[in-house]
C-alpha positions as CSV (number, residue, x, y, z in Angstrom):
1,X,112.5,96.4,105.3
2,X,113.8,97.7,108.6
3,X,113.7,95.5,111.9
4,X,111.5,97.6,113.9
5,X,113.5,98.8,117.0
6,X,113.3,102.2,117.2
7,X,112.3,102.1,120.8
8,X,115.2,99.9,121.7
9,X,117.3,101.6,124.4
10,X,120.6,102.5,124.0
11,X,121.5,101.1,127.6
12,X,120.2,97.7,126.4
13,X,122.8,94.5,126.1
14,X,123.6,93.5,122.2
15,X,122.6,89.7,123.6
16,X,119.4,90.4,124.8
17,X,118.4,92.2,121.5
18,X,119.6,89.2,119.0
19,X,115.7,88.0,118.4
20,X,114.6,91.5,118.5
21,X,116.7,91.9,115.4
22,X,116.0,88.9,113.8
23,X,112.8,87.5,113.9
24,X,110.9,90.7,112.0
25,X,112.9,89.2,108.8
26,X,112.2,85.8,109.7
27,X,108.4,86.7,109.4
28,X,109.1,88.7,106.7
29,X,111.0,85.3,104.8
30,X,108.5,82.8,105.7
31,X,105.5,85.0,103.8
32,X,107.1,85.5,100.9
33,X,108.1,81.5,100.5
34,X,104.8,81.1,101.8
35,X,103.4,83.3,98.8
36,X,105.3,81.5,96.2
37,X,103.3,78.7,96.4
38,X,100.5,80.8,94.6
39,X,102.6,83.3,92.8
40,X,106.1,82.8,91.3
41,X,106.4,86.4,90.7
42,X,110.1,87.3,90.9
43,X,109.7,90.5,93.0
44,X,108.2,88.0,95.2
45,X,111.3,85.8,94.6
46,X,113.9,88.8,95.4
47,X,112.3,89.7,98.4
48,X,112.2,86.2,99.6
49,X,116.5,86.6,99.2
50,X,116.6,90.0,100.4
51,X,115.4,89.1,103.3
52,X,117.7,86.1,103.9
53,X,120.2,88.0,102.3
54,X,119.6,90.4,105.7
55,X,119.7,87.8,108.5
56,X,123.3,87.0,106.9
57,X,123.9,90.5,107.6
58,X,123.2,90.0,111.2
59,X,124.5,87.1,111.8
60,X,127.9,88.5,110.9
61,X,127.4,91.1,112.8
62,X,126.8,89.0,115.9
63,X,129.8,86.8,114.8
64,X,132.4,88.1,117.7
65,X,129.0,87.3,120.2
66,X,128.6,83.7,118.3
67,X,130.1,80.0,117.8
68,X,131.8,80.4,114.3
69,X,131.1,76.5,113.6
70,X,127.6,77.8,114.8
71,X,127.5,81.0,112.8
72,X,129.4,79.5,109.4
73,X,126.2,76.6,109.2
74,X,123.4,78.5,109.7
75,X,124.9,81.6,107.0
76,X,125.4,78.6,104.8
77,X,122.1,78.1,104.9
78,X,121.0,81.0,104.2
79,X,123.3,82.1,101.3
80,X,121.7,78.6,100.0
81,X,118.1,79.5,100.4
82,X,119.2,82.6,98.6
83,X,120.8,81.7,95.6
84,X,117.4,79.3,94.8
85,X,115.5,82.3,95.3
86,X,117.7,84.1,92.8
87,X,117.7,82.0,89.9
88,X,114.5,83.2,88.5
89,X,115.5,86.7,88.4
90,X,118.4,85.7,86.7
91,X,116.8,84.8,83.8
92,X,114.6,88.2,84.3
93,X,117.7,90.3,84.3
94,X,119.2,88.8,81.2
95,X,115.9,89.0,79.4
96,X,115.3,93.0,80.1
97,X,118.8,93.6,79.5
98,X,118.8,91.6,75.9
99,X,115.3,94.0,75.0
100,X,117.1,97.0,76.5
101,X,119.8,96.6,74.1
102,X,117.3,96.0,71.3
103,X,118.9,92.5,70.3
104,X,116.3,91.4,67.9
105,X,117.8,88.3,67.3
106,X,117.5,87.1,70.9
107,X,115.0,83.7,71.1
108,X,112.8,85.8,73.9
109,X,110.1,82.3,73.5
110,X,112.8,80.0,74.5
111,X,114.8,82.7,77.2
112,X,110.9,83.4,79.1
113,X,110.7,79.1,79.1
114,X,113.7,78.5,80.6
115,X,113.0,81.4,83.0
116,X,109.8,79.3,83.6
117,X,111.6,76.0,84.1
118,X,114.1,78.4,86.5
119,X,111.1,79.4,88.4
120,X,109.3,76.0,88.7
121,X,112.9,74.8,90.5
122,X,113.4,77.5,92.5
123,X,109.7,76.8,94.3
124,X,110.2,72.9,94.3
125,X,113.5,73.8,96.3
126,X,112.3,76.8,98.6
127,X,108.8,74.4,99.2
128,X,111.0,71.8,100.1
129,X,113.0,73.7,102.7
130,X,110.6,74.4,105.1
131,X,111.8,77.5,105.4
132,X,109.8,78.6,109.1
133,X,111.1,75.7,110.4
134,X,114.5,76.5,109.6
135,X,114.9,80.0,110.0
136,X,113.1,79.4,113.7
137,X,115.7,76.7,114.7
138,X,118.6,79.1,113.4
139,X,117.2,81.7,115.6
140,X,116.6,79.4,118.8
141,X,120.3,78.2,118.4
142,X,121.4,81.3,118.1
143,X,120.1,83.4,120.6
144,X,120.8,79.8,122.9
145,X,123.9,80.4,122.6
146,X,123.8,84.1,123.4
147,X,121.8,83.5,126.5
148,X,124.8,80.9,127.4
149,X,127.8,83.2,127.1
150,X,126.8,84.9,130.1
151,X,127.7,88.1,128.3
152,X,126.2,91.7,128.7
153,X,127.4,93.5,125.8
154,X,126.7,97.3,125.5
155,X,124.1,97.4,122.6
156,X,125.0,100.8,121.1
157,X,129.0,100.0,121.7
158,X,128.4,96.8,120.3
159,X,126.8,98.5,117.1
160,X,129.4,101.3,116.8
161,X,132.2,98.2,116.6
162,X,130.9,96.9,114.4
163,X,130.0,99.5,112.0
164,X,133.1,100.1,111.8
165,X,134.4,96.9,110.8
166,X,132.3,96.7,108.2
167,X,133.1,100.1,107.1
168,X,136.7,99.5,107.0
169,X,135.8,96.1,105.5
170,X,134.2,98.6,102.6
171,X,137.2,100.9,102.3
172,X,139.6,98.3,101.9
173,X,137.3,96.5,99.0
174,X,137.2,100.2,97.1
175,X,140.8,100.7,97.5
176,X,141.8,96.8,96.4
177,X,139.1,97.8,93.4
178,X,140.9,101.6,92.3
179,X,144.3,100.1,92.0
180,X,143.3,97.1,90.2
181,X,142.3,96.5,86.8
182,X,139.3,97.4,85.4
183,X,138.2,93.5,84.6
184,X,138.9,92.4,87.3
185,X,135.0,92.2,88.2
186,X,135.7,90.5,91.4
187,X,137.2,93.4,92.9
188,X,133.8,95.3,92.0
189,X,131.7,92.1,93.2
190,X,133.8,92.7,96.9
191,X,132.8,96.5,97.3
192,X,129.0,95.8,96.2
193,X,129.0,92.9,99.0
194,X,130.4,95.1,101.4
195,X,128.6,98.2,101.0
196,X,125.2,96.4,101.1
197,X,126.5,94.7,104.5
198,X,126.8,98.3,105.2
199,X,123.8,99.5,104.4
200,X,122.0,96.7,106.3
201,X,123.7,97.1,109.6
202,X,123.1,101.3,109.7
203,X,119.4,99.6,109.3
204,X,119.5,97.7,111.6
205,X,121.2,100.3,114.0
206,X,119.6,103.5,112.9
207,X,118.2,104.3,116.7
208,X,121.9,104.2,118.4
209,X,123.7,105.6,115.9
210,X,125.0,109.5,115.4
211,X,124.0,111.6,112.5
212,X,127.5,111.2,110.8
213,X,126.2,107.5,110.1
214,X,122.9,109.3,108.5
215,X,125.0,110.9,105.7
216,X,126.9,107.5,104.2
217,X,122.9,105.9,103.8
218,X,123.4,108.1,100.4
219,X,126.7,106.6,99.4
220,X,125.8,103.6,100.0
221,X,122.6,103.6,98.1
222,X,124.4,105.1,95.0
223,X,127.0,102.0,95.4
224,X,124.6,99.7,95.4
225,X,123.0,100.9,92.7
226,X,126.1,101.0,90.2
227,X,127.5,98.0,91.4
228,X,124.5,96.4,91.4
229,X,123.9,97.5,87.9
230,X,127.4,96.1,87.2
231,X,126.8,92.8,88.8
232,X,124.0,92.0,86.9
233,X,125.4,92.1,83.5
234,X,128.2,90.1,84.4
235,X,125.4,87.7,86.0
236,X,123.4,87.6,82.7
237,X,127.0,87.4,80.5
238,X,127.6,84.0,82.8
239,X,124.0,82.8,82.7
240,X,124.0,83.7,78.8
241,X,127.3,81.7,78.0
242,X,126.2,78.9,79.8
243,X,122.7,78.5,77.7
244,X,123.9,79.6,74.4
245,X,122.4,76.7,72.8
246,X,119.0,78.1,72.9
247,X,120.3,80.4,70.3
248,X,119.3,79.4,66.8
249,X,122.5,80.2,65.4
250,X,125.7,80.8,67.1
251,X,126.4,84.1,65.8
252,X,123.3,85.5,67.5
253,X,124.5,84.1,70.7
254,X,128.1,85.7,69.8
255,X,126.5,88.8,69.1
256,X,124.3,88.9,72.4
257,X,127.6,88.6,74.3
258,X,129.5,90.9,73.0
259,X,126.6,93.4,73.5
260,X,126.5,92.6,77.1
261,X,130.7,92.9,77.1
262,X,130.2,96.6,76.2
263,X,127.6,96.9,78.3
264,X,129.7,95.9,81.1
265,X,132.6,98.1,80.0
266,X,130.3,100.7,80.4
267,X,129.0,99.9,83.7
268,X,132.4,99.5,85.1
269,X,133.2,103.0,84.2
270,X,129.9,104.5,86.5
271,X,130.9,102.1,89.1
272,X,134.8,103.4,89.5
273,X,133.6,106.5,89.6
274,X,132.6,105.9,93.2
275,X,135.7,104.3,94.1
């Protein structure tokens, strides 16, 4: 979801436009957690995180604008709120990808109950967090501070720095990630952070921005779609190895990882591709 502010002026200062930004995904957060409560769907669950997973995105962009002890608590929180949102579609993931591969000796019963358990603790925690309340005092502290700076930033200059920082932030990850070895999925993790950053910002942005920035919304989606794709078979060989007990006999569980390791192998290929 875009933050709707096509009509912001150009002329506008970055400070003033902080809320603006911010509280369209705030809205957006609190009714998915608020629809959890009823449904534990994971596409419910994955919006919930990428909408948190957006505010980080602005609050790094606002970072040069923000206190960093300010900025490092409240993207803590977040990244936390996100990850609880995420285990549930963890145990998705690994479940489509152990069908997709036709692994017929996968224990589906036990992998959907422990997706189950994953989804029950995922609501408990997100229930628990009071999420509105949160997200609203993040935002009040925020733009507080903002408002105190005194500062009158150039909106569309502010938005062209940082764009690109984060681009070079993107070009240095692919070029660290071309040079180095091949499993060295970290590498890969960096650029698929980065070029989702990316991708948010030129969101967020879109109205102040030239047409050159138009053309990379392509790139970026294929990036995020082969890293992605990358990432989550790494994330289901972790969550796999970690619950291979639920295997009835440990050379099923053997079996299932070495399907997801050339899987991966495969994946990483597509991915450098793009590098």
């Amino acid at each position: 979801m875009k933050p709707e502010n096509s009509s912001v002026p150009a002329s506008d200062t970055a400070e003033a436009h902080f809320t603006t930004f911010a509280t369209p995904l705030i809205e957006v957060a609190v009714a998915h957690a608020a629809a959890l409560q009823e449904n534990a769907d994971a596409e419910v669950l994955h919006k919930l995180r990428v909408a948190l997973r957006r505010l980080r995105s602005l609050l790094w962009a606002y970072r040069p604008l923000l206190d960093k002890a300010l900025d490092d608590r409240q993207r803590n929180l977040l990244k936390g709120l996100a990850q609880a949102a995420g285990q549930t579609r963890d145990w998705d993931i690994l479940i489509g990808l152990l069908c997709e591969l036709g692994d017929d000796k996968a224990p589906l019963d036990k992998l959907r109950a422990a997706r189950v358990e994953a989804s029950n603790k995922s609501r408990a925690i997100l229930s628990h967090a009071a999420i509105g309340s949160q997200l609203d005092d993040a935002l009040r502290s925020a733009q507080a501070t903002l408002d105190i700076s005194r500062r009158n930033t150039s909106l569309k200059q502010f938005a062209k720095k940082r764009l690109r920082s984060a681009e070079k932030s993107l070009r240095k990850r692919m070029r660290r990630a071309s040079h180095g070895s091949r499993s060295n999925y970290e590498a890969y993790h960096e650029v698929r952070k980065a070029g989702k950053k990316m991708r948010y910002l030129l969101d967020f942005f879109e109205p102040m921005l030239a047409r050159k920035h138009h053309k990379s919304v392509k790139k970026l989606k294929r990036i995020q779609k082969r890293f992605g794709a990358l990432n989550d078979v790494v994330a289901s060989e972790g969550l796999l190895a970690e619950n291979r007990s639920l295997f009835d006999r440990e050379r099923d569980a053997r079996q299932a990882l070495k399907a997801l390791e050339k899987e991966r192998r495969h994946r990483v290929q597509a991915a450098a591709k793009l590098l």
